[in-house]
FIVO-701726 format. One record per residue (C-alpha): residue number from 1; x, y, z. Coordinates in nm, 4 decimals, always signed. Layout:
 num       c1       c2       c3
 NUM        X        Y        Z
...
END
This chain:
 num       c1       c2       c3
   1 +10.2675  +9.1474  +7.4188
   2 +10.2358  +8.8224  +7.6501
   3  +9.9282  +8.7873  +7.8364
   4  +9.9210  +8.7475  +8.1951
   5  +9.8130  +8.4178  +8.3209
   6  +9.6889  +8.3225  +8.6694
   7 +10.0085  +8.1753  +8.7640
   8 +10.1611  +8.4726  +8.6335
   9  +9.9760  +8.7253  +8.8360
  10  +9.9725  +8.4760  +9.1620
  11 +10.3593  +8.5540  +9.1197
  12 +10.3378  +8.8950  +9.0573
  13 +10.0773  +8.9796  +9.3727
  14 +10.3376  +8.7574  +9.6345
  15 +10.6027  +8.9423  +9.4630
  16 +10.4542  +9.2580  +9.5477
  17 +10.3516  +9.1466  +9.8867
  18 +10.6574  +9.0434 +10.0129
  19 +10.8650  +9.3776  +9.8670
  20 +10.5504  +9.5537 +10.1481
  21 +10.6526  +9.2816 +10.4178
  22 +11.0375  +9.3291 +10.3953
  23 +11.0150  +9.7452 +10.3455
  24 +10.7471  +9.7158 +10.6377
  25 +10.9994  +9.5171 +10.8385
  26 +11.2977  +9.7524 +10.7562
  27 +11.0865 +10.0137 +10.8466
  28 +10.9636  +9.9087 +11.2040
  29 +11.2562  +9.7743 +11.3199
  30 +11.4656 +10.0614 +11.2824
  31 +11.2181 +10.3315 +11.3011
  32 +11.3068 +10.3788 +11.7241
  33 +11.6715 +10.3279 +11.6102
  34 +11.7374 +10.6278 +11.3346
  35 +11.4835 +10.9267 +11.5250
  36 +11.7370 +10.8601 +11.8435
  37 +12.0182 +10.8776 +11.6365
  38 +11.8780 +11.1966 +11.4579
  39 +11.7755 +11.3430 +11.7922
  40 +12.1679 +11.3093 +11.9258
  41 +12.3449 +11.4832 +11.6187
  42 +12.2162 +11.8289 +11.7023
  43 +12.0839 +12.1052 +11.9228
  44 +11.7700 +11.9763 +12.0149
  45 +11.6505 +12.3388 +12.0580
  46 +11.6101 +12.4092 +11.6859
  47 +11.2226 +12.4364 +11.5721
  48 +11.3819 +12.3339 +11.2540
  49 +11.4902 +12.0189 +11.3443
  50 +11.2275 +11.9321 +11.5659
  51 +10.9743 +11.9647 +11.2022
  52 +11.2427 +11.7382 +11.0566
  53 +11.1787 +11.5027 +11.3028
  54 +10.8060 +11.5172 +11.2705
  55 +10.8089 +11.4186 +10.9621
  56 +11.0365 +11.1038 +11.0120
END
């Protein structure tokens, strides 16, 4: 097996930190944008749906 060397694992921990930045991004600038779009599709008297919700 190769060994890991530091330029390896500098690669490997930006790698890994900009995966987090873009999912992060994704994440916060459609986060407003899906829960209205979820909140529209249905009856919003449902318990149900209102959990679903919750947990988005």
């Amino acid at each position: 097996m190769a060994e890991l060397t530091i330029n390896q694992l500098i690669k490997l921990i930006i790698g890994i930190l900009v995966i987090v930045a873009v999912v992060w991004g994704v994440y916060y600038v459609f986060k407003n944008h899906v829960a209205v779009f979820i909140s529209n599709v249905g009856g919003t008297g449902n318990s149900s749906f209102k959990f679903i919700l919750s947990l988005i």
